[in-house]
C-alpha positions in Angstrom: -7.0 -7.5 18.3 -7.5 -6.9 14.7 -6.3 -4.2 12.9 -8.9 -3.9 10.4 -12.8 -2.9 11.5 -14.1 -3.0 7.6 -13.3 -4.4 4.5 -14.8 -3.1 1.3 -14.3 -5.0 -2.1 -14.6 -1.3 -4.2 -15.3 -2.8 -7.6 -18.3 -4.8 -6.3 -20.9 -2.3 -7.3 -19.4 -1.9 -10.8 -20.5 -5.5 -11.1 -23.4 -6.6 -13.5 -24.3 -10.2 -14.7 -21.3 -11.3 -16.7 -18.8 -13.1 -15.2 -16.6 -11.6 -12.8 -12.8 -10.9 -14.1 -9.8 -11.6 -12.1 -8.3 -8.4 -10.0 -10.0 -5.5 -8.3 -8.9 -3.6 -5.1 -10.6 -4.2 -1.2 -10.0 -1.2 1.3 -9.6 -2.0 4.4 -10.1 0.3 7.8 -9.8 1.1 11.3 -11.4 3.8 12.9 -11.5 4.8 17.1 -9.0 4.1 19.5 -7.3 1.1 17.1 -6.5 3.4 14.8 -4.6 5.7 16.9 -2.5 3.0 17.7 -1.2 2.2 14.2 -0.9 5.5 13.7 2.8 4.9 15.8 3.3 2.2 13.0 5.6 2.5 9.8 3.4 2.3 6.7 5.2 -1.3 6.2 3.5 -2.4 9.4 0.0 -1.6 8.7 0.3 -3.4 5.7 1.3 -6.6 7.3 -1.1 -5.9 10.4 -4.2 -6.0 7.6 -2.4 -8.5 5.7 -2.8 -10.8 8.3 -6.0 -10.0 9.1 -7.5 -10.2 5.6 -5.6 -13.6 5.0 -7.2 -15.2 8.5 -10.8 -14.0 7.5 -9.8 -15.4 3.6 -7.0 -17.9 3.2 -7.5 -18.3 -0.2 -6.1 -14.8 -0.8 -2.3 -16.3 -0.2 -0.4 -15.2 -2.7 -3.0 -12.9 -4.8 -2.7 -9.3 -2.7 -0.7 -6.7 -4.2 1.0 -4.3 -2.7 -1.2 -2.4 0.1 -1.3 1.7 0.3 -1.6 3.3 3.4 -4.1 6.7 4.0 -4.2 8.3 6.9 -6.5 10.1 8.3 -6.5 11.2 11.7 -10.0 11.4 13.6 -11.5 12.5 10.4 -15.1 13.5 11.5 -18.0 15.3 9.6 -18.4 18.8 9.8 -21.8 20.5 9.9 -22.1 24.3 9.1 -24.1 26.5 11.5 -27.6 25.3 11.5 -27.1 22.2 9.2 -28.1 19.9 11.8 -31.8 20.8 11.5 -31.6 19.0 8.2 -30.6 15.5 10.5 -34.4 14.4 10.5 -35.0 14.7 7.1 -31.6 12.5 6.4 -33.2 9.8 9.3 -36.3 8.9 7.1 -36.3 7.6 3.6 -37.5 9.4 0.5 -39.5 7.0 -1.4 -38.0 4.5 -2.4 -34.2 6.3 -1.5 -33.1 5.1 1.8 -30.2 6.7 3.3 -27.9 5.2 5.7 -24.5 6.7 7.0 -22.9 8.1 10.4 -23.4 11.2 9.2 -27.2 11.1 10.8 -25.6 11.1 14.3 -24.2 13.5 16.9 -20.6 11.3 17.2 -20.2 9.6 14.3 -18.0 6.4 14.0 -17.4 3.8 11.6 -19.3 1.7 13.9 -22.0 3.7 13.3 -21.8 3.8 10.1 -22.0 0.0 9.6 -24.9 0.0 12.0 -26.6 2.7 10.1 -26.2 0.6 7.0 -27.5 -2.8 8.7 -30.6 -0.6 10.3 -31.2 0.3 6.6 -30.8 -2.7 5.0 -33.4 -4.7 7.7 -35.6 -1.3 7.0 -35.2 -2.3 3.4 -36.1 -5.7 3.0 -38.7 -5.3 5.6 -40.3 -2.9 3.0 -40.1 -5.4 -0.1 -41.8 -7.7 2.4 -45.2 -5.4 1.7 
């Protein structure tokens, strides 16, 4: 079982054409039922749990990860105000050329859903520049 359900490499969108410099930061989570259980973990063993998951999806890390920081956030959900789920259609469909993608569109949201948002956006996307 991994430990890890995402990994984002943050300083990715800060990129532009010139050549990319050494460093940056990757976040990785867990979200759901894996996440509760390293919850009963030490901060030391999270680190190491991701560690090894990072390292086993790209070996060529060995030796080049910092120190890792733990957050945590237990069952960390959005919170909708007294009618502000009427606004949930709007957020479904894309304003011109502004597509929107997140698990803040459903009724449970989940990192999973959040991904799948994103994919479902992406494919809706491309499919679009396709026109």
């Amino acid at each position: 079982m991994r430990a890890s359900g995402k990994v984002i490499p943050h300083a990715a969108a800060l990129r532009g054409p010139r050549p990319r410099k050494p460093g940056g930061a990757l976040a990785c989570f867990a979200g759901g039922a894996v996440a509760d259980d390293l919850f009963t973990l030490t901060d030391e063993e999270i680190v190491t749990r991701f560690t090894a998951d990072l390292l086993s999806l790209y070996p060529e890390l060995e030796g080049k990860l910092g120190d890792g920081i733990v957050r945590r956030h237990p069952r960390v959900v959005p919170f909708w105000a007294p009618g502000g789920r009427a606004s949930l259609p709007t957020l479904r469909e894309h304003l011109g050329p502004i597509y929107l993608a997140g698990d803040y569109q459903l009724d449970m949201p989940s990192l999973a859903d959040a991904a799948s948002s994103g994919e479902r956006t992406a494919k809706e996307i491309l499919a679009s520049l396709a026109r």
